[in-house]
VOKOL-714459 format. One line per field, with one value per residue: residue number from 1; chain; x, y, z of N, C-alpha, C, CB in turn. Coordinates in steps of 0.2 Angstrom, whole numbers. Glycine has a CB too. Layout:
BEGIN
resi NUM,...
chain A,...
n.c1 X,...
n.c2 Y,...
n.c3 Z,...
ca.c1 X,...
ca.c2 Y,...
ca.c3 Z,...
c.c1 X,...
c.c2 Y,...
c.c3 Z,...
cb.c1 X,...
cb.c2 Y,...
cb.c3 Z,...
END
This chain:
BEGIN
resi 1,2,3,4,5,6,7,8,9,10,11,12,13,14,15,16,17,18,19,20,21,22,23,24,25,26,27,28,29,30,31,32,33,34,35,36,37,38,39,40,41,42,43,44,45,46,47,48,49,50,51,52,53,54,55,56,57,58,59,60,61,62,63,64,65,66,67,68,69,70,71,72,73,74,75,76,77,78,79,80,81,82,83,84,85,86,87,88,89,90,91,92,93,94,95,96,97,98,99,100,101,102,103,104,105,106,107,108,109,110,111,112,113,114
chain A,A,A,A,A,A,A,A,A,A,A,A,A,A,A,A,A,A,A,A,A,A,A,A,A,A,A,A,A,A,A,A,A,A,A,A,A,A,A,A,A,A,A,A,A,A,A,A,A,A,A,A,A,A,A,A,A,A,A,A,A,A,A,A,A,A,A,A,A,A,A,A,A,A,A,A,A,A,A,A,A,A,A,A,A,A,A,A,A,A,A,A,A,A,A,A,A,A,A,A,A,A,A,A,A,A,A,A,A,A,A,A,A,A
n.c1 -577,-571,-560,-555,-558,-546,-536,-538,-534,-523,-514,-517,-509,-499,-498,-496,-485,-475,-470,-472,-462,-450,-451,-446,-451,-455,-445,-437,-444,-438,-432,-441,-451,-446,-445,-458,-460,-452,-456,-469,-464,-460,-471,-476,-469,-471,-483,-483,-476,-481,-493,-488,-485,-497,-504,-493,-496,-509,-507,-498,-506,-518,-508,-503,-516,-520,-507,-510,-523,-519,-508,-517,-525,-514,-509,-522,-523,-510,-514,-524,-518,-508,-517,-517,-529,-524,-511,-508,-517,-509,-497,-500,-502,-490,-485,-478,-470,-475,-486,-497,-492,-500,-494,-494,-483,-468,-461,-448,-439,-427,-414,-414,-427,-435
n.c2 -203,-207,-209,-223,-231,-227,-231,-245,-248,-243,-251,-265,-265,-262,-275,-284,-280,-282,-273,-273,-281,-276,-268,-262,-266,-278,-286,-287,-299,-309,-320,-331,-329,-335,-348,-352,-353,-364,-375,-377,-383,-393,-403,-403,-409,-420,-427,-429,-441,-449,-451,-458,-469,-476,-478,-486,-496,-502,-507,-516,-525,-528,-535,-544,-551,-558,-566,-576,-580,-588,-598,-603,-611,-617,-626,-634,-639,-649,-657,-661,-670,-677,-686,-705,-711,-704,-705,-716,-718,-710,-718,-730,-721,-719,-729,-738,-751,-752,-758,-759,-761,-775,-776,-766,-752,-754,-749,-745,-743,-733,-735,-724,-717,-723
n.c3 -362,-373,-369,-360,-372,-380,-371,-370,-383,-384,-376,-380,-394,-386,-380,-391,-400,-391,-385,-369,-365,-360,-352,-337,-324,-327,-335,-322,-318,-326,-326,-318,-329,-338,-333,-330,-343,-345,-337,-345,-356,-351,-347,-359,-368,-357,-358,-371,-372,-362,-370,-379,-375,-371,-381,-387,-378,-380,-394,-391,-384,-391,-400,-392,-390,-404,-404,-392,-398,-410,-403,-394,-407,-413,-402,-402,-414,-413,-404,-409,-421,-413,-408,-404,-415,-427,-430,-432,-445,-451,-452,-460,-473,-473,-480,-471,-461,-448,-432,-419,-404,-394,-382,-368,-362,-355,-341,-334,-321,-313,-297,-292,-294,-285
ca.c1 -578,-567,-552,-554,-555,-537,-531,-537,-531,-514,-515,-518,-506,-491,-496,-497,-481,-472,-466,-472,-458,-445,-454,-441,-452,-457,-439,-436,-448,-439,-432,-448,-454,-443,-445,-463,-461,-447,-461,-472,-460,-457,-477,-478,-467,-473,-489,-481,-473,-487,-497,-484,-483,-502,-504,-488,-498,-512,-504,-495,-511,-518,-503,-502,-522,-518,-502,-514,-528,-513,-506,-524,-524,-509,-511,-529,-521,-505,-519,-529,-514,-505,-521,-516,-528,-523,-504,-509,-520,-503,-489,-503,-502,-485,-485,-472,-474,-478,-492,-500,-492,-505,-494,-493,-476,-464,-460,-442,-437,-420,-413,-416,-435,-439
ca.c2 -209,-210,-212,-230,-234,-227,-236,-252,-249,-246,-259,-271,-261,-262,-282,-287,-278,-287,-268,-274,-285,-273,-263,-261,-269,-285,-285,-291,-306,-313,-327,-332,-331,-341,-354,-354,-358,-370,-380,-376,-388,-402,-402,-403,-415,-428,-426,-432,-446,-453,-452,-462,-475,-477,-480,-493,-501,-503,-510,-521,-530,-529,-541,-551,-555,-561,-572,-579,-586,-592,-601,-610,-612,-623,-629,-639,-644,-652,-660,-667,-673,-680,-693,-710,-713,-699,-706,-722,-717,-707,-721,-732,-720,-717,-737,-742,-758,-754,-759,-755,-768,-777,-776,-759,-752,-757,-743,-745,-739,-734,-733,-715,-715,-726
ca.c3 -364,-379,-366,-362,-378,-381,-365,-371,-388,-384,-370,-385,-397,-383,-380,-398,-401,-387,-381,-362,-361,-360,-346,-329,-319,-333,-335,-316,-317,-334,-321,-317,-335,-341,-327,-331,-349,-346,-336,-350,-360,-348,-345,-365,-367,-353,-360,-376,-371,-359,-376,-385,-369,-370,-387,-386,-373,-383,-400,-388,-380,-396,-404,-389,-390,-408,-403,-389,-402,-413,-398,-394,-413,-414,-397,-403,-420,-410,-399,-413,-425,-410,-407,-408,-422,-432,-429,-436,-451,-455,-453,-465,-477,-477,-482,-466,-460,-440,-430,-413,-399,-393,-376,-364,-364,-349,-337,-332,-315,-309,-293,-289,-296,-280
c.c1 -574,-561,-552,-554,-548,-533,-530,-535,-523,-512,-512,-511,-497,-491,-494,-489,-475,-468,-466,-466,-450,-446,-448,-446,-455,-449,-434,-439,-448,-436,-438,-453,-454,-444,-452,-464,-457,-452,-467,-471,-460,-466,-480,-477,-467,-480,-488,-480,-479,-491,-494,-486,-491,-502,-499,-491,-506,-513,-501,-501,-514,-514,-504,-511,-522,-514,-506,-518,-522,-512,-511,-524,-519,-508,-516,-527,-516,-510,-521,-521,-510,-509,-516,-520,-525,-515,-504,-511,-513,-499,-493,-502,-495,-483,-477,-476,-474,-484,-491,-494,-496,-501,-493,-487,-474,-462,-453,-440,-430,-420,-415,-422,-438,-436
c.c2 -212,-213,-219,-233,-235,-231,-239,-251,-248,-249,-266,-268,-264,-273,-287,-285,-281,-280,-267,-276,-283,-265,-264,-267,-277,-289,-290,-297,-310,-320,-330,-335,-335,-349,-357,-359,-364,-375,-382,-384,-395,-405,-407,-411,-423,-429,-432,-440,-452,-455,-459,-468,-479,-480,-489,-499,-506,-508,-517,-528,-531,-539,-548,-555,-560,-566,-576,-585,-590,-597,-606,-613,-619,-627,-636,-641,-648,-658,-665,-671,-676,-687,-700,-713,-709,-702,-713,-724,-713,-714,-726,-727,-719,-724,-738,-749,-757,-754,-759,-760,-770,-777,-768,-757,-751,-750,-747,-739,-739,-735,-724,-713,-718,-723
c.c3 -369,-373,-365,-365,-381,-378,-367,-379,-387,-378,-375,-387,-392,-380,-385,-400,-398,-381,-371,-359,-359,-355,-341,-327,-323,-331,-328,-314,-323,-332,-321,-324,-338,-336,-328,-337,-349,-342,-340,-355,-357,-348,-353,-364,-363,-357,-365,-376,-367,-365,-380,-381,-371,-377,-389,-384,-377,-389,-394,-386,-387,-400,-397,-389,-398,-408,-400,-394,-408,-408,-395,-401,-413,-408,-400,-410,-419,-408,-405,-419,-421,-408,-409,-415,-427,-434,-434,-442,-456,-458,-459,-470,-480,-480,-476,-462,-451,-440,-423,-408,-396,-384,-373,-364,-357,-346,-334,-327,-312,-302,-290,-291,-289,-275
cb.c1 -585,-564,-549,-555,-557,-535,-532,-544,-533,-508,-525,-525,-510,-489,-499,-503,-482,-465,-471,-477,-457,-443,-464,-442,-458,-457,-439,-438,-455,-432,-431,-450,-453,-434,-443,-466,-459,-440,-462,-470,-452,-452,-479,-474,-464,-474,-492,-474,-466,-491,-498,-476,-482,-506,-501,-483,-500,-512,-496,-492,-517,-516,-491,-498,-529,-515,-496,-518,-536,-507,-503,-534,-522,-503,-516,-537,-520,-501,-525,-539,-511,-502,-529,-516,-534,-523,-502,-511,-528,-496,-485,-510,-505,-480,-483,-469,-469,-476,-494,-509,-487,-506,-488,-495,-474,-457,-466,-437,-440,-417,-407,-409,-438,-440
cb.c2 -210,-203,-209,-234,-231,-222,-238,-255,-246,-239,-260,-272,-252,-253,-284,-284,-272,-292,-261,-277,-291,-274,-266,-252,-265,-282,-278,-288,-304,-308,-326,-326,-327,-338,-352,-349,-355,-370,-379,-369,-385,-403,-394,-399,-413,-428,-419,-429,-444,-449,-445,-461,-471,-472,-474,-491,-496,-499,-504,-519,-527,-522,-537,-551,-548,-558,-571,-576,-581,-589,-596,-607,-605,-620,-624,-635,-639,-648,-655,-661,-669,-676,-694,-715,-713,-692,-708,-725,-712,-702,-724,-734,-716,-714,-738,-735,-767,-748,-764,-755,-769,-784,-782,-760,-746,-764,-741,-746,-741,-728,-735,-708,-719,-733
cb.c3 -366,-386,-358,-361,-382,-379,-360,-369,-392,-383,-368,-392,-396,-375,-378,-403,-401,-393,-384,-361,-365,-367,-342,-323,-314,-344,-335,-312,-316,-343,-314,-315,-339,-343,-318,-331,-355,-342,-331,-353,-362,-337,-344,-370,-366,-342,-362,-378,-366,-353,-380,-386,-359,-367,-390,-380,-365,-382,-405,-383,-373,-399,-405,-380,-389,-411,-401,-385,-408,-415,-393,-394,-417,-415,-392,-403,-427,-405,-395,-420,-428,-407,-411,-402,-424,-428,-420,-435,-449,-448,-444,-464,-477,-473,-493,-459,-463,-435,-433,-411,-395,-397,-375,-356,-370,-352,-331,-339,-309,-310,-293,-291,-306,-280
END
């Protein structure tokens, strides 16, 4: 009964050590090995990058949900500063002598508008 203890101690013993990897028949499968880890790495690596992307994507909709309410923002403050009262309560303050014309303003049609 002690023997599989041993077994499994130098089992551990020769995997911790690394002594398997230089077995004959290990040895033949270091192609392989390495082709595994090299997918290991690209695996990593995309993982990485998709993480980055995602994030990216995130910060991005973020900023543009910011620039949007700005963009209403100045939108509706254009809107209200461009009223005609607003226009007129301005140009009285700036003391200029205009005033409304009491007539519509004349539409002038070319040849090539009709």
């Amino acid at each position: 009964m002690t023997e599989p203890k041993q077994n499994f101690g130098s089992r551990l013993s020769t995997l911790l050590t690394g002594r398997f990897l230089v077995n004959p028949k290990v040895i033949q499968q270091w192609p392989f090995i390495l082709f595994l880890c090299l997918l290991a790495l690209i695996m990593t690596a995309s993982s990485h990058s998709a993480e980055r992307k995602v994030h990216r994507i995130a910060a991005l909709r973020s900023e543009m949900k910011e620039l949007h309410s700005q963009f209403i923002d100045t939108r509706s403050q254009l809107m209200s500063e461009s009223m005609e009262t607003e226009i007129l309560s301005r140009v009285e303050e700036a003391g200029l002598n205009l005033r409304k014309s009491p007539q519509p303003p004349v539409i002038i049609k070319t040849q090539e508008d009709e």
